[in-house]
C-alpha positions as CSV (number, residue, x, y, z in Angstrom):
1,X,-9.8,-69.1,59.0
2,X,-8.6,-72.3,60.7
3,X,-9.9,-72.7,64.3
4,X,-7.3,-73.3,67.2
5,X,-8.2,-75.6,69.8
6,X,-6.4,-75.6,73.0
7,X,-6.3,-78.5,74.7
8,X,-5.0,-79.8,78.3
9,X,-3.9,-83.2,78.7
10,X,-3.0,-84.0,75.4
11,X,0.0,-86.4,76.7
12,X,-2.9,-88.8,78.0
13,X,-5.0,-91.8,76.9
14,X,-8.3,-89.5,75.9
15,X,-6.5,-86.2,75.4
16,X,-4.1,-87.6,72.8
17,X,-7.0,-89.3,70.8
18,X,-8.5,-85.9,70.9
19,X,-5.6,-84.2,69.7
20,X,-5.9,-87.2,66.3
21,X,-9.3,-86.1,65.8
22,X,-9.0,-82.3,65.7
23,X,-6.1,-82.6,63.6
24,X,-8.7,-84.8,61.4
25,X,-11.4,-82.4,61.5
26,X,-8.8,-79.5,60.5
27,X,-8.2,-77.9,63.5
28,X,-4.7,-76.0,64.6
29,X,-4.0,-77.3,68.0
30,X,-2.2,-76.0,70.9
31,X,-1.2,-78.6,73.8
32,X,-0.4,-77.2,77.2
33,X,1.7,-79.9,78.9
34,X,4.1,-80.5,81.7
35,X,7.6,-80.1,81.7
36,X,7.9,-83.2,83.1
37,X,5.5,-84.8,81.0
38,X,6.4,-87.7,78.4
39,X,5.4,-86.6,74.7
40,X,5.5,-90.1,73.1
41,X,2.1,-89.7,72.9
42,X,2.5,-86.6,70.3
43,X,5.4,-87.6,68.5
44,X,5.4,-87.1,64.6
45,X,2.2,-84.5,65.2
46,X,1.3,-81.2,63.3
47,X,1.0,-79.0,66.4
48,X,2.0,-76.5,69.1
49,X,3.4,-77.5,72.3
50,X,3.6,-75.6,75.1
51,X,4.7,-75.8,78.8
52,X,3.0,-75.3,81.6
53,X,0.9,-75.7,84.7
54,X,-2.9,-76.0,85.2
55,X,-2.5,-73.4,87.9
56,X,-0.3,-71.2,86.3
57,X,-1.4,-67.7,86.9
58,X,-0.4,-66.4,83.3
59,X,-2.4,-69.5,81.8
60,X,-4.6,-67.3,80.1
61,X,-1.7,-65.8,77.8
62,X,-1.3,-69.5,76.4
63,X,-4.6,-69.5,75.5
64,X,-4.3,-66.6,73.6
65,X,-5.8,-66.8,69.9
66,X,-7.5,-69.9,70.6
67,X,-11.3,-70.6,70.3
68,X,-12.3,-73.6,71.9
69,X,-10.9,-75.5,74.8
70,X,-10.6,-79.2,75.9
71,X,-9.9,-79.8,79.3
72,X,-9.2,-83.1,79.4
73,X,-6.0,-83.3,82.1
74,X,-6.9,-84.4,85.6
75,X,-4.6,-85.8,88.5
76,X,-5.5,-90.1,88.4
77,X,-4.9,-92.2,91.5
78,X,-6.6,-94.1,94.1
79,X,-4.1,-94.0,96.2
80,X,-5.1,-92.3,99.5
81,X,-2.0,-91.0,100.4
82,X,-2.4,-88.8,97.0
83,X,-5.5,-87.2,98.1
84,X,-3.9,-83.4,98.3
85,X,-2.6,-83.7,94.7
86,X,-6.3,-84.7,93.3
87,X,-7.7,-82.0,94.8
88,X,-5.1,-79.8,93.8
89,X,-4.8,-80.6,90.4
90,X,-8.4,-81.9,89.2
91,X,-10.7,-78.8,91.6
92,X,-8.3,-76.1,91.9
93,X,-6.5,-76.7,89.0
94,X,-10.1,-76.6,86.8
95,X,-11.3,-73.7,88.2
96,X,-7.6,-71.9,87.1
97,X,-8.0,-73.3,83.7
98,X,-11.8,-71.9,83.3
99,X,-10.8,-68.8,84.7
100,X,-8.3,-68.5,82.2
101,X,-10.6,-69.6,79.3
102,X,-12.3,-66.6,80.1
103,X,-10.0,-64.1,80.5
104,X,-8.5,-65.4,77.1
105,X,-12.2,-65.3,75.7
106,X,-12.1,-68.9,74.8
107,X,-15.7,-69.3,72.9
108,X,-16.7,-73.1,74.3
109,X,-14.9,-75.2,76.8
110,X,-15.5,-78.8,76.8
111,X,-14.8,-79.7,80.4
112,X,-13.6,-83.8,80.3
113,X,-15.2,-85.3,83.7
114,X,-16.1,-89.1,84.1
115,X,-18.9,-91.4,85.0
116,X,-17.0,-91.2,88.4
117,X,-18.6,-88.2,89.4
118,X,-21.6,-89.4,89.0
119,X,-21.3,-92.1,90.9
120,X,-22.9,-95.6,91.4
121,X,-26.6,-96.7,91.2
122,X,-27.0,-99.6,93.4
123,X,-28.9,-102.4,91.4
124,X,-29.1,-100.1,88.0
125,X,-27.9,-98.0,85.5
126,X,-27.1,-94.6,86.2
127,X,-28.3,-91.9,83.2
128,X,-27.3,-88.0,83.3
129,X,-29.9,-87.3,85.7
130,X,-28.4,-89.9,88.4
131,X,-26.0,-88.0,91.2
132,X,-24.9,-90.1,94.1
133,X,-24.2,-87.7,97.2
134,X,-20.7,-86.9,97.5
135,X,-19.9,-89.0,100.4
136,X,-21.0,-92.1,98.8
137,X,-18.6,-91.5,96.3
138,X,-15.4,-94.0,97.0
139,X,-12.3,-92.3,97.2
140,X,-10.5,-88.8,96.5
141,X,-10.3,-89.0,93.1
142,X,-13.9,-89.8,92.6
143,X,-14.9,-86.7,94.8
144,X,-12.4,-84.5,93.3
145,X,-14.2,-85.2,89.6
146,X,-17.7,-84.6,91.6
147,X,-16.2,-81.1,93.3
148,X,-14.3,-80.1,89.5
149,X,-17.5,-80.8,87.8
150,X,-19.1,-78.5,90.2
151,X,-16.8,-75.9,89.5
152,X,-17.7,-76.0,85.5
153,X,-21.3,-75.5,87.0
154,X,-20.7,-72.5,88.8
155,X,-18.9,-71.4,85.6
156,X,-21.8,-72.2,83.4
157,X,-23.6,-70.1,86.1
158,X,-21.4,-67.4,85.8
159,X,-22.2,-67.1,82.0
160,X,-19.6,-69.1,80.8
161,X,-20.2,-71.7,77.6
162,X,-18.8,-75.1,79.1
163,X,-20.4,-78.6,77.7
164,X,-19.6,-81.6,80.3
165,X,-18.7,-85.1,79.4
166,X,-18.8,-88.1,81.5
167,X,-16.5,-90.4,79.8
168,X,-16.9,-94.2,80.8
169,X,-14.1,-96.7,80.6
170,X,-12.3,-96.1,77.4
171,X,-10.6,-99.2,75.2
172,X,-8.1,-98.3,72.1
173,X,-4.5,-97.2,71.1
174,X,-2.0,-94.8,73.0
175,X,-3.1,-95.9,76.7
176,X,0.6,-95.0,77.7
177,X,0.4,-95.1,81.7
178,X,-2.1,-97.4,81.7
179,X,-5.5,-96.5,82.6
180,X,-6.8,-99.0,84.8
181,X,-8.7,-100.7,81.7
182,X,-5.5,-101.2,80.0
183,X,-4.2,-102.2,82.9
184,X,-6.7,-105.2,83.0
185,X,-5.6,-106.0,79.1
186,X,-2.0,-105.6,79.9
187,X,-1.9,-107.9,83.3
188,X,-4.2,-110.7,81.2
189,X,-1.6,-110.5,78.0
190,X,0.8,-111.0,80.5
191,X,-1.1,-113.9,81.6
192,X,-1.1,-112.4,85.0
193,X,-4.7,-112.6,86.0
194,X,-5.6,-116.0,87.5
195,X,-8.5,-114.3,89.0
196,X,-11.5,-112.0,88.9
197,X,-13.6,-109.9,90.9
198,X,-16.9,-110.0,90.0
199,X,-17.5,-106.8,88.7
200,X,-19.3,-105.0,85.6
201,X,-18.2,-101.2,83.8
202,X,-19.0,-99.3,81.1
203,X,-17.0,-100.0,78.0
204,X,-16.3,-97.4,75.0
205,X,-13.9,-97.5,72.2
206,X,-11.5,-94.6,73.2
207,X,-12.1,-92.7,69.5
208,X,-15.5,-93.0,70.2
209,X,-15.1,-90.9,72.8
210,X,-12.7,-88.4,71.0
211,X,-15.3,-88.0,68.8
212,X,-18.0,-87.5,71.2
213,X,-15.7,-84.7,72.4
214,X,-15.9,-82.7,69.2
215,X,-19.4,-83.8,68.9
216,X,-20.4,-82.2,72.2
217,X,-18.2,-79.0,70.7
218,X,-20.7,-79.0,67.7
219,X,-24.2,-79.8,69.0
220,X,-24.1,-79.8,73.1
221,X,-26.1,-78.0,75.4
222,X,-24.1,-75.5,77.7
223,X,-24.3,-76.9,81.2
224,X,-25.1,-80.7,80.6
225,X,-23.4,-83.4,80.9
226,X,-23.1,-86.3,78.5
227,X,-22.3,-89.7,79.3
228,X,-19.8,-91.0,77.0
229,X,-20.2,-95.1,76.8
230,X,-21.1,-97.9,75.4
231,X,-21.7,-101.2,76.2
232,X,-22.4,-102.4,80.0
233,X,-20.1,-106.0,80.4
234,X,-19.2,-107.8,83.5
235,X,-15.3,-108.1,84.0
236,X,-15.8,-111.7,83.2
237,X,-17.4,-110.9,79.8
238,X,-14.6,-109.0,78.9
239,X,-12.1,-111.2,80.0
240,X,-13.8,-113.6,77.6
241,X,-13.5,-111.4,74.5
242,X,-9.6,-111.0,75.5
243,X,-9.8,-114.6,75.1
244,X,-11.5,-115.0,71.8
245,X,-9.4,-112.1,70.2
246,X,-5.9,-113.9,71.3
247,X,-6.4,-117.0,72.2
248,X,-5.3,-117.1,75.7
249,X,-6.9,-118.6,77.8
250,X,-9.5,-116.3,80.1
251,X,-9.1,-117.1,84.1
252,X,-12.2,-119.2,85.4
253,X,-12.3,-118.5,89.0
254,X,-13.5,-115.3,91.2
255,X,-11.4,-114.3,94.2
256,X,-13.5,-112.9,97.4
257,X,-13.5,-109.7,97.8
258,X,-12.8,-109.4,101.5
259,X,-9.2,-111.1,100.6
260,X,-7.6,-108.7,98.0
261,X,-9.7,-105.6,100.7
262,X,-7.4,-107.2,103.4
263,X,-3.9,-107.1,101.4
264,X,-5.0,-103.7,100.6
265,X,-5.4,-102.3,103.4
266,X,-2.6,-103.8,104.9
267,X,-0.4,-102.2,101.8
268,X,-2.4,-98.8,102.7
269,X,-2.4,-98.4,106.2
270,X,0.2,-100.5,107.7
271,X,3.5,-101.5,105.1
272,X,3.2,-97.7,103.0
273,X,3.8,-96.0,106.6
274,X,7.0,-98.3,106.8
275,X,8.3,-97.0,103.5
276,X,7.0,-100.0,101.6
277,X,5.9,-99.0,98.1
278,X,1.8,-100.2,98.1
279,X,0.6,-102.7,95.3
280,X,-3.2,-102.5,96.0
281,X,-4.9,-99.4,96.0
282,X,-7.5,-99.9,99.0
283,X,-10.2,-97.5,96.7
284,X,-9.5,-99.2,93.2
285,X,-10.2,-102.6,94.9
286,X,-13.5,-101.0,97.2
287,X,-14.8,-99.6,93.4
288,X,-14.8,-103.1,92.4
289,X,-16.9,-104.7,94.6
290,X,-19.5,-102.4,92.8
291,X,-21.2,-102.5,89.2
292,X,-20.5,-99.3,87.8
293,X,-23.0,-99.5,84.5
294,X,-24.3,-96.3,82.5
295,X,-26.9,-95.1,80.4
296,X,-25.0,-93.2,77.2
297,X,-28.7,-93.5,75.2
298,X,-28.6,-89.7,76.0
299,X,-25.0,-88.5,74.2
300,X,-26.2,-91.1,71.3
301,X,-29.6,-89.3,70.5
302,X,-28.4,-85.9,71.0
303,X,-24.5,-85.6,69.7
304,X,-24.8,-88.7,67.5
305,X,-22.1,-90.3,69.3
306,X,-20.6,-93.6,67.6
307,X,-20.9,-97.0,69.4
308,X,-18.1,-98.9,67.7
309,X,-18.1,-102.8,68.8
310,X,-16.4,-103.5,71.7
311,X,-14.4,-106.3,69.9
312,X,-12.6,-103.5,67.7
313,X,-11.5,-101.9,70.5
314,X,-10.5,-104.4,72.1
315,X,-8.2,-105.9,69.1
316,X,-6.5,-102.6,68.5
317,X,-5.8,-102.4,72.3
318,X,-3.7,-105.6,72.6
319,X,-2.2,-104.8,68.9
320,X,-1.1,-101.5,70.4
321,X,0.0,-102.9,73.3
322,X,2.3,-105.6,71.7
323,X,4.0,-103.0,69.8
324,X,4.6,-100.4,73.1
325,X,5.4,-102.7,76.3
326,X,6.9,-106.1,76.9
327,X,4.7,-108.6,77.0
């Protein structure tokens, strides 16, 4: 008999890439996704769509017949004035979905946090076992993904089968929104990066992690958490392999933090009040004055999770890219 996955988030960067690789691996899917949500991420796509709400109270009935669950959807913004939302969506809306997984008697949930709840190890590399306390976390959505990835502990508690993944900073095809990664690839196509922060992240071809999803499915432990990443590179080093791959050229000088902090916070707390639409987010630009690097030697030894070169990623992002926006 064909397993059904159920999936959440499907329409986004990860989840769609997740949808490709069940598909690969043979599964039926089922999608639950907005009404309001763009599908152009599922067009052409052998599976079952259907409408709804993370908080819906009937969730359960959608879920219906399915085995497994993905619960990749969560509320992203660092806006502060969207703080209610990620709370509402990414902790309430978690604990609706797991609820519902049980009630439906949905075998193993993979629940899709980030290396955001984790958090930052000042001078190092954070591993599984790292946990910065929640009020050194900057910004809502950060402590939204800490307080959601509580709530799949308290399910795992509660004798529910839930595997946690930390995704890192994904690279690849069908970043639609953009993420803030591809935001960075799209802005230096656009040759609209004359400047850098100097910052570092963790890097992971976005497949990579769809496939550390199923991977976790197969041979995680219920109740741990699995780093999915790759490769630790300063913002400059990246900016440098944009430039290799298409030869443009890769911006040579840093900007001061303290100078795109004050426009922020200006945008934040003074012109949004006004009306005025911000163009800094005050946390995105407070992240980077950190160096968010990971540890995923865990997710390799145990799931056998690939580590495809950064480069790949990197030239199938801008070729996807070119085809989807105007450059």
């Amino acid at each position: 008999m064909t397993k059904k996955a159920f999936v959440t988030g499907g329409t986004g960067f990860i989840g769609a890439n997740i949808v490709r690789s069940l598909l690969q691996e043979g599964y039926a899917v089922r999608a639950l996704v907005r009404p309001s949500s763009r599908l152009d991420n599922l067009q052409n796509l052998d599976i079952e769509i259907v409408k709804g709400d993370l908080k819906d109270p009937d969730l359960w009935q959608q879920m219906l017949g399915c085995q497994v669950l993905f619960h990749v959807a969560a509320h992203y913004s660092l806006w502060q004035a969207d703080r209610d939302l990620l709370y509402s969506h990414n902790v309430l809306g978690t604990k609706n979905v797991l609820a519902a997984a049980r009630q439906a008697k949905i075998d193993r949930t993979i629940y899709t946090s980030s290396v955001a709840a984790i958090g930052v190890k000042e001078g190092g590399v954070a591993d599984e076992t790292y946990q910065s306390a929640i009020d050194k976390l900057i910004g809502h959505y950060k402590k939204s993904k800490y307080l959601a990835e509580q709530v799949a502990m308290q399910a795992v508690k509660d004798g529910q089968d839930v595997v946690i993944v930390n995704p890192s900073s994904p690279i690849g095809p069908f970043d639609i929104k953009p993420t803030p990664t591809g935001d960075i690839i799209l802005r230096f196509l656009r040759r609209q990066m004359p400047f850098y922060l100097n910052t570092g992240l963790n890097f992971i071809d976005v497949r990579d992690v769809a496939r550390g999803h199923l991977l976790a499915l197969e041979k995680g432990k219920t109740g741990e958490r699995y780093i999915l990443g790759h490769q630790n590179l300063t913002l400059k080093q990246l900016l440098d392999k944009l430039s290799e791959i298409t030869g443009l050229p890769a911006p040579q000088n840093t900007v001061p933090a303290w100078l795109p902090l004050s426009v922020a916070w200006i945008d934040e707390q003074i012109l949004a009040p006004l009306g005025k639409a911000p163009s800094v987010p005050l946390d995105g630009v407070r992240m980077a004055t950190q160096t968010m690097y990971y540890d995923p030697s865990k997710a390799v030894r145990e799931l056998g999770l690939p580590q495809t070169a950064i480069e790949t990623a990197l030239k199938d992002a801008v070729a996807w890219f070119k085809n989807n926006f105007k450059l």
